[in-house]
C-alpha positions as a Markdown table, in Angstrom:
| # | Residue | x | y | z |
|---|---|---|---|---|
| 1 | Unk | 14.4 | -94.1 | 81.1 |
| 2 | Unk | 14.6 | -97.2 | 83.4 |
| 3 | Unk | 14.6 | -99.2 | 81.0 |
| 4 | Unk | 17.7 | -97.8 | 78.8 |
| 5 | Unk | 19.5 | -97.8 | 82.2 |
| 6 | Unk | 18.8 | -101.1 | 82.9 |
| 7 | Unk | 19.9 | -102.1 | 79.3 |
| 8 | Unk | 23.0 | -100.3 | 79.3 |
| 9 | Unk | 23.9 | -102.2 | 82.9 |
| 10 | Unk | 23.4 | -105.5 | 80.8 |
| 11 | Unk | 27.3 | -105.2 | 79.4 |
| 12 | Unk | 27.6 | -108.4 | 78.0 |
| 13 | Unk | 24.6 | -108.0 | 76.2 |
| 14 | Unk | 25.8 | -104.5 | 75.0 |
| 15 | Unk | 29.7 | -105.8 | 73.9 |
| 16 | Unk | 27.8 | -109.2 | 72.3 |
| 17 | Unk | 25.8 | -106.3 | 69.9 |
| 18 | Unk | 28.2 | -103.6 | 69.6 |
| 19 | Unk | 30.3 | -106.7 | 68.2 |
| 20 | Unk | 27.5 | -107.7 | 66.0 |
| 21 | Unk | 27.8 | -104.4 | 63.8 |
| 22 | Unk | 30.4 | -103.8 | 63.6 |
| 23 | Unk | 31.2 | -107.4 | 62.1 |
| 24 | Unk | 28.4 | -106.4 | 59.7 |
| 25 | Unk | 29.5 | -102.7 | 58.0 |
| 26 | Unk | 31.0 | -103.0 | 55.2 |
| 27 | Unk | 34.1 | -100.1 | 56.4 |
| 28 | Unk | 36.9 | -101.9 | 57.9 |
| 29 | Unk | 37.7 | -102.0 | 61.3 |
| 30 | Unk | 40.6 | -103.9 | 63.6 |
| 31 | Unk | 41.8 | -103.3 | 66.6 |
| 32 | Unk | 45.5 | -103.9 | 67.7 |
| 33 | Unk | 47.4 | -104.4 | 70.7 |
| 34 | Unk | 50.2 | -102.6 | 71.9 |
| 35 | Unk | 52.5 | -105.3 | 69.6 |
| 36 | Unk | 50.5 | -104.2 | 66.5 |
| 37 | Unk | 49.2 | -108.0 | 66.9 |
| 38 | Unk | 46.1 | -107.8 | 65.7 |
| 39 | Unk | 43.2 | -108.5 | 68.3 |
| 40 | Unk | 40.0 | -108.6 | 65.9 |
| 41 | Unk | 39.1 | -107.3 | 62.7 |
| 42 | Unk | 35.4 | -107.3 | 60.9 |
| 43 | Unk | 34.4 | -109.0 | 58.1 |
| 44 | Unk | 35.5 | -106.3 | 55.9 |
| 45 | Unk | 39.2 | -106.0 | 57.1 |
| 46 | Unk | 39.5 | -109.3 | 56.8 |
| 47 | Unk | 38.5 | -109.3 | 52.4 |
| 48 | Unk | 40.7 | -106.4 | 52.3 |
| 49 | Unk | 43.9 | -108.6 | 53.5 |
| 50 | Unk | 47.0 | -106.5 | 54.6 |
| 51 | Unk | 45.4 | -103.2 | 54.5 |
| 52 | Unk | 47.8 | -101.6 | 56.6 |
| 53 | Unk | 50.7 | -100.0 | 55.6 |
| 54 | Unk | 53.3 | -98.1 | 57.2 |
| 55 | Unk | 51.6 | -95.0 | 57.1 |
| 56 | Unk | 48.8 | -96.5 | 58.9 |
| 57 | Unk | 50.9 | -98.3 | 61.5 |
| 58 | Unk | 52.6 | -95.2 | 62.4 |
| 59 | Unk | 49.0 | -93.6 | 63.0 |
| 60 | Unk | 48.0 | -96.8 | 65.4 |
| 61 | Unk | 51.3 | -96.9 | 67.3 |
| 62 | Unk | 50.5 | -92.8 | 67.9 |
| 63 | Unk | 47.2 | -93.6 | 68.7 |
| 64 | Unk | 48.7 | -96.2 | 71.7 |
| 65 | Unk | 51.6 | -93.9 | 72.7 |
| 66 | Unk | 49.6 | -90.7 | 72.7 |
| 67 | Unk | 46.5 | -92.1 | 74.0 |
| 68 | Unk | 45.0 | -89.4 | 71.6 |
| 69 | Unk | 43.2 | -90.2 | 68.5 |
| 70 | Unk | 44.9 | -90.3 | 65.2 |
| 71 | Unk | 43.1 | -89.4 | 61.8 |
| 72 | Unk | 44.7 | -89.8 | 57.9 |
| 73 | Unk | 43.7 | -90.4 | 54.5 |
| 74 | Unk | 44.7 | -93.2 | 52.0 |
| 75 | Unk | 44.5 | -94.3 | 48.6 |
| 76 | Unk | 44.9 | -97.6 | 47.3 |
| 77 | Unk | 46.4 | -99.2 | 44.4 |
| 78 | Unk | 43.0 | -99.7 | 42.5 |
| 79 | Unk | 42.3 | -95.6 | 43.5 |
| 80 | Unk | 40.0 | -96.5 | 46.3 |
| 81 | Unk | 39.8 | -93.5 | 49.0 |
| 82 | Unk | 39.7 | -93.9 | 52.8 |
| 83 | Unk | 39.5 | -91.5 | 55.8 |
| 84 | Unk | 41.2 | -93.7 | 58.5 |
| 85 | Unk | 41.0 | -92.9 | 62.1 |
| 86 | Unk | 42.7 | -94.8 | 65.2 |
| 87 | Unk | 41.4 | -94.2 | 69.0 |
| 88 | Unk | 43.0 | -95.1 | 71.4 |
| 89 | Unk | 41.7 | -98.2 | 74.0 |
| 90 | Unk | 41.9 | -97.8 | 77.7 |
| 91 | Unk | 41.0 | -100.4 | 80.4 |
| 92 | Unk | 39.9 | -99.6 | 83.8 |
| 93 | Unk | 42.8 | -97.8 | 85.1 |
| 94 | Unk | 42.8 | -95.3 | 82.0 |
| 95 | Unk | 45.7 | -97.5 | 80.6 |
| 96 | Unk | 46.3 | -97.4 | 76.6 |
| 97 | Unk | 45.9 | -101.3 | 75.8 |
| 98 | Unk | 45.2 | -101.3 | 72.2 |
| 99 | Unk | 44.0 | -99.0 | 69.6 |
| 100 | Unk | 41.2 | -99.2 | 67.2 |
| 101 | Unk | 41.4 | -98.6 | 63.6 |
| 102 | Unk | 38.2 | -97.5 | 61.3 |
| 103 | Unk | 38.6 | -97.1 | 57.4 |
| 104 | Unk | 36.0 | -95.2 | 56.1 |
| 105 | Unk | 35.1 | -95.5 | 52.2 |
| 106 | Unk | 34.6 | -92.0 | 51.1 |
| 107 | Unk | 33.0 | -91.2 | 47.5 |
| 108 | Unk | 35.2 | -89.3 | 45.6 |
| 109 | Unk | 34.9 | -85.8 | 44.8 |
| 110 | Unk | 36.4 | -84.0 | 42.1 |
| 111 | Unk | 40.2 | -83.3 | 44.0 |
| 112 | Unk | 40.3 | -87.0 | 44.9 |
| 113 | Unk | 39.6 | -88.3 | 41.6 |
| 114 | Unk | 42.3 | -85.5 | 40.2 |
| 115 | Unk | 44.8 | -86.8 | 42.7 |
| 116 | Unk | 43.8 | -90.1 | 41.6 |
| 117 | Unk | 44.8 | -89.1 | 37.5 |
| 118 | Unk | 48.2 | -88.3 | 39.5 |
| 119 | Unk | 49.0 | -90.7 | 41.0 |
| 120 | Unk | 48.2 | -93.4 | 37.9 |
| 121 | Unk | 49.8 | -90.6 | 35.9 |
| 122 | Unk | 53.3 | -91.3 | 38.4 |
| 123 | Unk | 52.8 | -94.7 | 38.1 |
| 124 | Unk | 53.2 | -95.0 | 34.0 |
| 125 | Unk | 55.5 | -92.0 | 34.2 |
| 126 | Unk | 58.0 | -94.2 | 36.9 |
| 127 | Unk | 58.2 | -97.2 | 33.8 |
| 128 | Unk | 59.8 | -94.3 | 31.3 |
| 129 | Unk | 63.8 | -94.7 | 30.8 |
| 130 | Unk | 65.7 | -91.7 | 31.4 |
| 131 | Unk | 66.3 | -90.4 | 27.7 |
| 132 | Unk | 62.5 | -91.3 | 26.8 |
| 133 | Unk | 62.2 | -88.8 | 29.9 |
| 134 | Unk | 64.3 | -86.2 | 28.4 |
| 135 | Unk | 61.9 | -86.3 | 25.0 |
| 136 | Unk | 58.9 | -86.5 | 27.1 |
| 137 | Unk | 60.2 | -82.8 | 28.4 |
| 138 | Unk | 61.1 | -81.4 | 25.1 |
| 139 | Unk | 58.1 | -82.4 | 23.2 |
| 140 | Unk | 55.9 | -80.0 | 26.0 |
| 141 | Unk | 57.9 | -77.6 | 25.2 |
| 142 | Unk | 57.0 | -77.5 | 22.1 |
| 143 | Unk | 59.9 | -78.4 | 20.3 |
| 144 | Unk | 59.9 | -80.4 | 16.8 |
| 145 | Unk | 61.6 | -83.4 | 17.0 |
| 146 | Unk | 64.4 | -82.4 | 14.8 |
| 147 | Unk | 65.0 | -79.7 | 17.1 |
| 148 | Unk | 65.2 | -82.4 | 19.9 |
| 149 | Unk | 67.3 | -84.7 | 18.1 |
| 150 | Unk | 69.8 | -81.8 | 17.1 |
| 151 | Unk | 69.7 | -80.7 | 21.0 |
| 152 | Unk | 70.1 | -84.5 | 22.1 |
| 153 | Unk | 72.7 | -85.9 | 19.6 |
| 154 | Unk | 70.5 | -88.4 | 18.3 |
| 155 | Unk | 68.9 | -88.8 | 15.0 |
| 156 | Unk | 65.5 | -87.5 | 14.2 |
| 157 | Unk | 64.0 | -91.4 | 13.7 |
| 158 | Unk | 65.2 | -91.9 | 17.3 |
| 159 | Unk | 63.4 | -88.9 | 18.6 |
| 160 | Unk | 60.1 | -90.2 | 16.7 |
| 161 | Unk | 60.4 | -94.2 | 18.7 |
| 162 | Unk | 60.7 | -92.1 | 21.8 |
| 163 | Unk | 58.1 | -90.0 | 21.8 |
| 164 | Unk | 56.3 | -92.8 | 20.5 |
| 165 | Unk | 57.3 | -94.7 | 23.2 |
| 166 | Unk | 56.2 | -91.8 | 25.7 |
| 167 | Unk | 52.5 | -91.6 | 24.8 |
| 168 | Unk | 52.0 | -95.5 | 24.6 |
| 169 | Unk | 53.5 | -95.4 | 28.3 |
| 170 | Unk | 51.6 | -92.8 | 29.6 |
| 171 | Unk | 48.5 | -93.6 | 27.7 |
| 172 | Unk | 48.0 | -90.1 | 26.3 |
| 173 | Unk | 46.6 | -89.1 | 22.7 |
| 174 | Unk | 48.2 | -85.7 | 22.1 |
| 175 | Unk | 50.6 | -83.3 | 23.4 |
| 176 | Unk | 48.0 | -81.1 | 24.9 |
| 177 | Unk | 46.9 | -83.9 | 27.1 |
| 178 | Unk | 50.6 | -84.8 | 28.0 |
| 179 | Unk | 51.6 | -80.9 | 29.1 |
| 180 | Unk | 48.1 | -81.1 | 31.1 |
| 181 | Unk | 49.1 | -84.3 | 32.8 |
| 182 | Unk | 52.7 | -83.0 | 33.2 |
| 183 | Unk | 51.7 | -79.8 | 34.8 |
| 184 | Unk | 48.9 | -81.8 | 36.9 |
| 185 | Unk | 51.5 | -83.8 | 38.3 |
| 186 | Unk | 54.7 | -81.4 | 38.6 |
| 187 | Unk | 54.3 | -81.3 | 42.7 |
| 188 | Unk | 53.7 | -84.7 | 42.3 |
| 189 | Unk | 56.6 | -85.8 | 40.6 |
| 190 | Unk | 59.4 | -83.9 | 42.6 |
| 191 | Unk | 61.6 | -86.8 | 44.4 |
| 192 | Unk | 61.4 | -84.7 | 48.2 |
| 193 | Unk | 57.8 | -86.1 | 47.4 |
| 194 | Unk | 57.6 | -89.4 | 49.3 |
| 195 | Unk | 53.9 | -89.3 | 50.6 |
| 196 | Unk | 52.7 | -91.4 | 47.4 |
| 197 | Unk | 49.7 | -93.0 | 49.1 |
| 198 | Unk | 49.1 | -91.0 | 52.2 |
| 199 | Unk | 48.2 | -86.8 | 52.9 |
């Protein structure tokens, strides 16, 4: 016991280790000021570049301005999920002075890696035109194209390019797999929706 006390007393020491690991773990970590400057950051944060977005700087500034801890979850462009949480820093006086972040890497489960298939899914499904949109709908429906091409005043060779068009974009094989994806992503998809990266 004395000597844990008198280890814990030895602050320097403690900061000079404390730094050590977390320089070493492969999550990221960073710690901000009250500018959003950044203070430090590992060895991890710093491979990852400009990790933060604005998401992520709205959880920090909360995190300063609250004093409370803040805690959300994030996906990446490459489908990479994080658990992100940002405490708070205080100084002698019990003063906010900065806030650190922590980016966990989480394994994926079965929901993540569904909401990953949406949100690649919105991403090919954002590079369709509007008409090739209008197909897109009609053939899960079910409708033939010469029922769509009737219904959209186009001819019936048109239809075929479009649809065409529509499962090399969105990298599907059939129509089953296309009214699957659709109705995957329907909540997804709905403009009002503008947490793309963050729940």
């Amino acid at each position: 016991m004395d000597q844990t006390t008198g280890y814990m007393e030895n602050t320097a020491e403690q900061a000079v280790l404390e730094q050590g690991i977390l320089e070493n773990i492969p999550e990221i970590v960073v710690q901000y000021d009250s500018e959003m400057r950044v203070i430090w950051a590992n060895t991890a944060a710093r491979s990852a570049g400009d990790f933060i977005d604005e998401n992520l700087r709205h959880k920090v500034e909360d995190a300063i301005q609250t004093g409370l801890p803040q805690q959300t979850k994030t996906y990446d462009l490459d489908g990479n999920f994080r658990l992100v949480r940002c405490y708070p820093v205080l100084n002698s006086n019990s003063e906010v002075v900065s806030a650190m972040m922590f980016a966990l890497k989480l394994e994926m489960d079965s929901d993540v890696l569904r909401d990953s298939e949406i949100r690649n899914f919105h991403s090919r499904f954002s590079q369709l035109s509007p008409r090739e949109k209008q197909v897109m709908h009609l053939v899960a429906d079910g409708k033939a194209n010469k029922v769509i091409a009737i219904e959209l005043a186009i001819s019936s060779k048109t239809v075929e390019i479009h649809r065409s068009r529509v499962m090399e974009k969105l990298q599907v094989d059939s129509v089953a797999q296309l009214v699957r994806y659709l109705s995957n992503a329907e909540a997804f998809l709905r403009p009002s929706n503008s947490r793309y990266f963050c729940v």
